[in-house]
C-alpha positions in Angstrom: -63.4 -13.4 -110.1 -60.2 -13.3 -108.6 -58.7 -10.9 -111.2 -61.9 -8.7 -110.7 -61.4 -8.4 -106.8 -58.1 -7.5 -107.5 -58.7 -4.5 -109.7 -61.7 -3.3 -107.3 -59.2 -3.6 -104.5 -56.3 -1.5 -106.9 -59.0 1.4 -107.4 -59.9 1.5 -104.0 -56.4 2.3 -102.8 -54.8 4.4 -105.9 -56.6 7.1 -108.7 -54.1 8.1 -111.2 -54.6 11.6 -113.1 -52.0 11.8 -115.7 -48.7 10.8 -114.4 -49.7 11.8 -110.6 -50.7 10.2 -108.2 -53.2 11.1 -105.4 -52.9 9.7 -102.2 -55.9 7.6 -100.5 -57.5 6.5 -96.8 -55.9 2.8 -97.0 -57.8 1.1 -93.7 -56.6 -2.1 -92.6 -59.4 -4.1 -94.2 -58.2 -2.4 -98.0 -54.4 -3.3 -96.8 -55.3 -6.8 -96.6 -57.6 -7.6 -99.5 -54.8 -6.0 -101.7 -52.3 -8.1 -99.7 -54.1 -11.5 -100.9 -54.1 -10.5 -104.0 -50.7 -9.6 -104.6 -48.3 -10.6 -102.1 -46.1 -13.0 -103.6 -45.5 -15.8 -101.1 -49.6 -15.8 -101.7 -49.7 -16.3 -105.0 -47.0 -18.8 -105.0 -48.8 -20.7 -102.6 -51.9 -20.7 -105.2 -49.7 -21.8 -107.5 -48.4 -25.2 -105.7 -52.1 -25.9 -105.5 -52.4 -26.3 -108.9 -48.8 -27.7 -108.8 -50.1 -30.7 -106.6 -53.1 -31.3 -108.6 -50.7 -31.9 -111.8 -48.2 -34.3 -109.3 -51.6 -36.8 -108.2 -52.0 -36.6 -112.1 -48.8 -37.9 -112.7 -49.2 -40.8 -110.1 -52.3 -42.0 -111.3 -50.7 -42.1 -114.2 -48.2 -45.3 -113.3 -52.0 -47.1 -112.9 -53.3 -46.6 -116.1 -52.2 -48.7 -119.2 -48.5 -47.4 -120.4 -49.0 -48.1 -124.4 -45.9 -47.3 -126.8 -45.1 -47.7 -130.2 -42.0 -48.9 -132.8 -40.8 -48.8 -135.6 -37.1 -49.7 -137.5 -35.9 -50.6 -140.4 -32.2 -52.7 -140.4 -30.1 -53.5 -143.4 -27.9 -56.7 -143.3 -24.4 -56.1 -145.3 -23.8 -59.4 -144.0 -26.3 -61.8 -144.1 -25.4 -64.8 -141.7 -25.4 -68.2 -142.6 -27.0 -71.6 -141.0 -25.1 -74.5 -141.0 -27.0 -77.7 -140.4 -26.6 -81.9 -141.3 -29.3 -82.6 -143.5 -29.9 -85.8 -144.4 -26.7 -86.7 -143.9 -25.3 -83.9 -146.2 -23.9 -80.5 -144.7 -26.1 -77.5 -146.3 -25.6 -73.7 -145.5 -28.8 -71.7 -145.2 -28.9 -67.8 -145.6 -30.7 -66.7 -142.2 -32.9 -63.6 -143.5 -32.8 -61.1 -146.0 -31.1 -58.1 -146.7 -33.6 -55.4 -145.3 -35.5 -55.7 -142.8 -38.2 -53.5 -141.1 -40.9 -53.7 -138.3 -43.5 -51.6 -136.7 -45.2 -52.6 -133.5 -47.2 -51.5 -130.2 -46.7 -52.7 -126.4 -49.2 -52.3 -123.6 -48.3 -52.7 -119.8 -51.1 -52.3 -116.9 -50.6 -52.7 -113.3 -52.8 -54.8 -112.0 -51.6 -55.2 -108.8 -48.9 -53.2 -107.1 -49.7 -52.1 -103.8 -47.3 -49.2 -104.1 -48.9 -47.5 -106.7 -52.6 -47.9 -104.9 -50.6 -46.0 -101.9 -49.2 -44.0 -104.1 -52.1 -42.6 -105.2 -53.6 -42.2 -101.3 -50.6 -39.9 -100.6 -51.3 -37.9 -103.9 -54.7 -36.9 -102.9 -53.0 -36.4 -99.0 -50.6 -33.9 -100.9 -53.9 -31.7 -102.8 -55.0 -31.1 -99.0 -51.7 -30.2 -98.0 -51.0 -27.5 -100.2 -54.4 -26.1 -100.0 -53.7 -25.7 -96.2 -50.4 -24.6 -96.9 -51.6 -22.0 -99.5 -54.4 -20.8 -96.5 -51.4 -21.1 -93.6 -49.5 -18.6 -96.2 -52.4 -16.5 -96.5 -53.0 -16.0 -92.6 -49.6 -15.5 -92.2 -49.4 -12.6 -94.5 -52.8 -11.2 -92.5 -50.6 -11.3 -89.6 -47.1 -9.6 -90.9 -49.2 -6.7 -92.9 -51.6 -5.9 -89.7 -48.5 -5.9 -87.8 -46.7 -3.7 -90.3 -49.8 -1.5 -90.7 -49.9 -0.5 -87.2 -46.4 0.2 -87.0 -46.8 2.6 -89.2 -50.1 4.0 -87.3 -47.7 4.6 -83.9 -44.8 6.0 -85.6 -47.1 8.5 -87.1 -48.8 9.2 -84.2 -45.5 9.6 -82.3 -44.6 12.0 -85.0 -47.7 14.3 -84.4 -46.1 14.3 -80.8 -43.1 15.6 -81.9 -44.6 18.2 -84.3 -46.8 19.4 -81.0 -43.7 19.9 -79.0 -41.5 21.5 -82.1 -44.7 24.2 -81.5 -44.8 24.6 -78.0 -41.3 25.2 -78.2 -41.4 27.7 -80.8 -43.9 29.8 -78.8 -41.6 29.6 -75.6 -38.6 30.4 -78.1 -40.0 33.6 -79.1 -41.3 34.7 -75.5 -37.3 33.9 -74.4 -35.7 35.8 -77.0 -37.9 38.8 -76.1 -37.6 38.8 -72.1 -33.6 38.3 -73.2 -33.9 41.7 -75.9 -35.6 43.5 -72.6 -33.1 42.2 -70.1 -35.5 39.8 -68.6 -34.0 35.9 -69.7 -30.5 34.8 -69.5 -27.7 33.8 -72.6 -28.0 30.8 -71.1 -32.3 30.4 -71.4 -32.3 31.0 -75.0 -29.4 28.8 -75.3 -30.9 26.0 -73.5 -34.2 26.3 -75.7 -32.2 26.4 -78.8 -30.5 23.1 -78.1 -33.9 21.9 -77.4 -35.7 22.8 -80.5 -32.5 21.3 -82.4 -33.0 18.1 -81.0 -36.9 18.1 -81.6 -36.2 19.1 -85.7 -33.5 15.9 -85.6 -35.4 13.7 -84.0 -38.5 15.1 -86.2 -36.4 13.9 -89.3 -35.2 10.7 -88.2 -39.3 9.6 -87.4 -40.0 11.0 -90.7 -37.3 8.4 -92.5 -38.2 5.7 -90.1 -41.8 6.5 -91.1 -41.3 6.3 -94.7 -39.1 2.8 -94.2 -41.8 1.6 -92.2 -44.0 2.6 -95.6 -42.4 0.8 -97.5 -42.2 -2.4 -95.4 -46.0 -1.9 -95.6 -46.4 -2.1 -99.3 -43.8 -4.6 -99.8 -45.4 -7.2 -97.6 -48.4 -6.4 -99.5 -47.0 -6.9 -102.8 -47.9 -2.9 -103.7 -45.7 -1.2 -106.0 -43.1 1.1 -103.3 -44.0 4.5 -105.0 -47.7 4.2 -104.5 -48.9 7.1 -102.3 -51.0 5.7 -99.3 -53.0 7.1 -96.6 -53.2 5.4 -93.3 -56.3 6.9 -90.7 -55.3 7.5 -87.5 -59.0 5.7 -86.1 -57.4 1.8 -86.9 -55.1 2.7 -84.3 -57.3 4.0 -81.3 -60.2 1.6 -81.9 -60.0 -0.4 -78.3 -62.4 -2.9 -77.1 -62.7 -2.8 -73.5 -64.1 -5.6 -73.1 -63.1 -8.6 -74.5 -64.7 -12.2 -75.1 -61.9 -14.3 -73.6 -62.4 -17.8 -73.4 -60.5 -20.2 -70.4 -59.7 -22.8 -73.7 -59.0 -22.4 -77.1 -60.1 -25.0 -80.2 -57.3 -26.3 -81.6 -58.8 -28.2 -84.4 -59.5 -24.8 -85.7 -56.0 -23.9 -86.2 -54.7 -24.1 -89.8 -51.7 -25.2 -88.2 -53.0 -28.5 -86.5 -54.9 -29.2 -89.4 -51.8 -29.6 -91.7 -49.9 -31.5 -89.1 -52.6 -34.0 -89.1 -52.3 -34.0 -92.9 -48.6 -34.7 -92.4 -49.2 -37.3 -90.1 -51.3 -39.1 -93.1 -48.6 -38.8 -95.3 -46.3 -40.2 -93.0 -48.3 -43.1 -92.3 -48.7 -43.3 -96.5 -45.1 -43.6 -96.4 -44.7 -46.1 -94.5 -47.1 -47.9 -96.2 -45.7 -47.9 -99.2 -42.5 -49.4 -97.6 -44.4 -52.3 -96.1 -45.6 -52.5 -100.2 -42.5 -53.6 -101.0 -43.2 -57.1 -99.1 -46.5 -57.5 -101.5 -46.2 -59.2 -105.0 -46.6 -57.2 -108.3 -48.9 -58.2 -110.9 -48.7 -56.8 -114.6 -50.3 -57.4 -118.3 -48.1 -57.5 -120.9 -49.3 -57.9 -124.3 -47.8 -56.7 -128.0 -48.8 -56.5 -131.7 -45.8 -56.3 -134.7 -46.0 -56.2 -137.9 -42.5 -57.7 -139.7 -41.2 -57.2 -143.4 -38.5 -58.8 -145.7 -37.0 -58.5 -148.7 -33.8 -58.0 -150.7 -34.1 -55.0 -151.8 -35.5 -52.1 -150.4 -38.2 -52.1 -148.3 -40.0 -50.9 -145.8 -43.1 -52.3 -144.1 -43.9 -54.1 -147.6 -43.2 -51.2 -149.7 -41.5 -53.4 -152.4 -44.1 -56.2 -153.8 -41.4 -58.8 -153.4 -41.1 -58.8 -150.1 -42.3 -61.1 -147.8 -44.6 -59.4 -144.5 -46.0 -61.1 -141.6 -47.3 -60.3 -138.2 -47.1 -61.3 -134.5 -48.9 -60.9 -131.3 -48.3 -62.3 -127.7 -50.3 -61.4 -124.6 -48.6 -62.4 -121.0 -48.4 -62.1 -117.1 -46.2 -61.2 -115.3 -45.3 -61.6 -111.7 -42.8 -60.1 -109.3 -42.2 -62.2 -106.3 -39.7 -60.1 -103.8 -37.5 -62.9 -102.3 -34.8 -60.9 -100.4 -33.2 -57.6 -100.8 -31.1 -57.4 -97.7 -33.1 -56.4 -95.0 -33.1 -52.7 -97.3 -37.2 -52.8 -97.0 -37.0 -53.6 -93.3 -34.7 -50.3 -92.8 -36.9 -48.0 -94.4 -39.9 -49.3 -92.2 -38.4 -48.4 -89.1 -36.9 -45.2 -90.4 -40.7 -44.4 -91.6 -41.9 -45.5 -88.1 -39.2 -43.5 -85.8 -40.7 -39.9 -88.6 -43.8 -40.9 -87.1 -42.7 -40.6 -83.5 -40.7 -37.9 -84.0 -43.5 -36.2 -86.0 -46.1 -37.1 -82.8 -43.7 -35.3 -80.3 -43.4 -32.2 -83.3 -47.1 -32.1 -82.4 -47.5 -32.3 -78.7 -44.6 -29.3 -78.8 -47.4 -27.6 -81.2 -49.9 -28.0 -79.2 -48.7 -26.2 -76.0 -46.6 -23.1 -78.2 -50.5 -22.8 -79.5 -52.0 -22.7 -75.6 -49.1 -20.9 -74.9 -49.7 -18.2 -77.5 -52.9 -18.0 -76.4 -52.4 -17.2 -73.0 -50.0 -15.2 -73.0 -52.2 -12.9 -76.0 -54.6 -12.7 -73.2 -52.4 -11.7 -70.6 -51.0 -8.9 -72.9 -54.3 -8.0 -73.9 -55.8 -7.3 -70.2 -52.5 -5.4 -69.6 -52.1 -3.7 -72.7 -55.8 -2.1 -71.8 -55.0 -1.3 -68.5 -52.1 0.2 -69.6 -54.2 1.8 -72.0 -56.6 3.7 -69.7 -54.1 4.8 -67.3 -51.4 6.0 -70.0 -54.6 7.9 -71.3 -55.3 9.4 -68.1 -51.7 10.3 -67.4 -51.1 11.8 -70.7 -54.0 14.2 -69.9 -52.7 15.2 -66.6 -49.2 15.7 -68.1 -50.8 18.1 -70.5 -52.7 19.6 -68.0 -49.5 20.1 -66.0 -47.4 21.4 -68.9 -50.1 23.9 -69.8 -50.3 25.4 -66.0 -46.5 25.3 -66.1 -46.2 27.7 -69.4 -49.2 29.8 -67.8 -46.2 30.3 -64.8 -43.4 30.9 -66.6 -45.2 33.5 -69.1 -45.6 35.1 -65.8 -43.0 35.0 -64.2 -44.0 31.6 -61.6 -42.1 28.8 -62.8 -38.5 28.7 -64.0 -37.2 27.1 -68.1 -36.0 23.9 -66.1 -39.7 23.6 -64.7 -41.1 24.2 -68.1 -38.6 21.8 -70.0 -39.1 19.3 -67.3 -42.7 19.3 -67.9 -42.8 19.1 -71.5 -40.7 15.7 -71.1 -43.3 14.4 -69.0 -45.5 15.3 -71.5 -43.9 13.7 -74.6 -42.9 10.6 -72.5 -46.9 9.8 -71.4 -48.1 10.6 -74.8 -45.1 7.5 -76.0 -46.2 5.2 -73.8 -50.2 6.2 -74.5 -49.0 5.1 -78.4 -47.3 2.2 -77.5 -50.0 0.8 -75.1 -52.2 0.9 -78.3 -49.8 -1.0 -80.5 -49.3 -3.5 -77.6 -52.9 -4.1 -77.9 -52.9 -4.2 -81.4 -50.2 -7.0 -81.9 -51.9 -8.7 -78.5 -55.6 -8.7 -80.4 -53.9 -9.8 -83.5 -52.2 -13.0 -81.6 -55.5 -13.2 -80.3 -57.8 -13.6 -83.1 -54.7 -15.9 -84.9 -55.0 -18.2 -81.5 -58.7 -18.4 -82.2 -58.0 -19.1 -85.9 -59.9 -16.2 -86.9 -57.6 -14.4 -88.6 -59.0 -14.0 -91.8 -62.2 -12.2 -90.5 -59.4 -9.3 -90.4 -59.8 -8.9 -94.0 -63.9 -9.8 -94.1 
């Protein structure tokens, strides 16, 4: 399924004809879905799901029966000897034979160890951490591509600004350099709009780089090859709602961020448990099978029919009573309880950065449309004003300075109209992150 979405998501943003490839609209929504699929911290986040699903494997394994098996075969160059009073007569014995071999199983199984049993509660704590985590990593990687995306959008946008004045002043250009041919414009006009033009083509080329940076920031944060052609339309950018739903309080237990602290605070509490475990004692079967051979020549496991085999088999308890270790247990109790306070001021700390993100999204957002409107409305008027100005000095009413003056106004309302909209942007972003609805960005 996943490896599906992925490829639908791939088509959707690049066609390849031969070796060339076309350019396509990429809208924020495409951004994102290719994002989840193929950033990196994403998938790596996947990945320590699975990762914690094999670590509670390996603690349930320490409660399971631990069974093992032997086998050796030892040859005696020196046999030792017994010396014993027998009936009142010293007699040597020979103690064994020359080879010996033996092949055997143990079993072990826990059958009470209160470490292990915690051990295993912390295991299935982890599984729910790093499935937060892995969502946490995902939101967060909604958050830095939106962000990136519109970044892109303004510079662009700001670019078409530049590109509108480069014009303007190319059509004042020519009417200066044919008043100064007819004796009607100064050295010092034409000069003045050449310098101007000059620094509209620079700064046209330094947007252009910063652009194609900003490009490639995109596509790296989404995990997208950096050649890949992309398309951004210019509509994600002015979309504003002018009215917002903004609520007085925000639910925190909606957060993915309170709901991984919470699973940390289990874990902590686990660990501290498992200290305290260290008190309790430790109950274990032991039990063993082994299957012994002898003879002297060789042999092994009664391969020679001389040889004499014979088996064993015990089954036992055992039980670990902890007496005294030094007060070592005690220590790491108290460490594990002054985590747990630390961790509960971590929290509360949390708690208001979260409000306070929230707030202040929602002051940003009022002012950012605000801002908005009246940037709009300004950058009318200044065009209005620039227009009327160019109408005068064609004929003859209104002086370069008046004209260049003007066209600064201009370009400086249209900037701040651009960054009003990314200001709202990053504020509605915050926004629907402070709700914990970020991931209806890519829905």
């Amino acid at each position: 399924m996943k490896s599906i979405r992925f490829l639908i998501t791939l088509i959707s943003i690049c066609t390849f004809t031969g070796a060339f490839a076309q350019s396509t609209q990429l809208t924020l929504k495409d951004a994102l879905k290719y994002a989840l699929d193929n950033n990196t911290a994403a998938k790596k986040a996947v990945l320590e799901i699975d990762k914690g699903k094999f670590k509670t494997q390996e603690v349930r394994a320490q409660a399971l029966p631990q069974i093992t098996g032997n086998a050796g075969l030892t040859y005696n160059a020196i046999i030792g000897m017994l010396v014993a009073d027998i009936g009142g007569q010293t007699q040597s014995i020979k103690m064994g034979q020359a080879w010996n071999s033996v092949a055997g199983v143990q079993l072990s199984q826990q059958l009470f160890n209160q470490q292990v049993f915690t051990g295993l509660q912390a295991a299935k704590s982890s599984e729910a951490y790093y499935r937060l985590n892995a969502q946490l990593t995902e939101e967060q990687v909604i958050e830095q591509v939106a962000n990136n995306y519109y970044q892109v959008l303004v510079n662009r946008q700001q670019l078409n600004v530049i590109d509108t004045n480069i014009k303007n002043v190319k059509i004042v250009e020519k009417i200066i350099a044919n008043q100064y041919q007819n004796g009607l414009a100064k050295k010092i006009d034409v000069d003045r709009i050449n310098v101007n033009l000059t620094n509209l083509n620079t700064q046209r080329a330094e947007m252009a780089n910063a652009i194609t940076m900003l490009e490639n920031q995109l596509k790296f944060s989404m995990g997208m090859p950096i050649h890949t052609p992309i398309s951004l339309p210019s509509s994600e950018l002015t979309a504003v709602n002018q009215n917002p739903i903004l609520a007085d309080t925000i639910n925190l237990s909606a957060r993915t961020e309170m709901q991984l602290m919470d699973v940390q605070k289990n874990l902590l509490n686990l660990q501290r448990k498992a200290y305290v475990s260290e008190y309790y004692p430790n109950l274990s079967l032991n039990a063993n099978y082994n299957y012994n051979s002898q003879a002297n020549s060789f042999d092994f496991l009664k391969s020679n029919r001389n040889a004499i085999g014979f088996d064993a088999s015990a089954i036992g308890l055992t039980l670990r009573i902890p007496i005294f270790n030094g007060f070592s247990t005690r220590s790491r109790v108290r460490q594990a309880e002054i985590e747990i306070k630390e961790f509960e001021a971590d929290r509360l700390e949390t708690t208001n950065a979260l409000n306070m993100a929230y707030e202040n999204a929602k002051i940003q957002l009022r002012n950012s449309i605000n801002t908005i409107n009246s940037q709009k409305k300004n950058a009318e008027l200044a065009n209005e004003i620039y227009l009327s100005t160019q109408n005068n000095y064609n004929n003859g009413l209104a002086s370069l300075t008046d004209l260049l003056d003007t066209e600064n106004a201009l370009t400086q309302a249209q900037n701040s109209y651009t960054q009003a909209l990314l200001n709202y942007k990053i504020a509605e972003i915050q926004l629907i992150k402070s709700k914990g609805d970020i991931k209806t960005l890519a829905q």
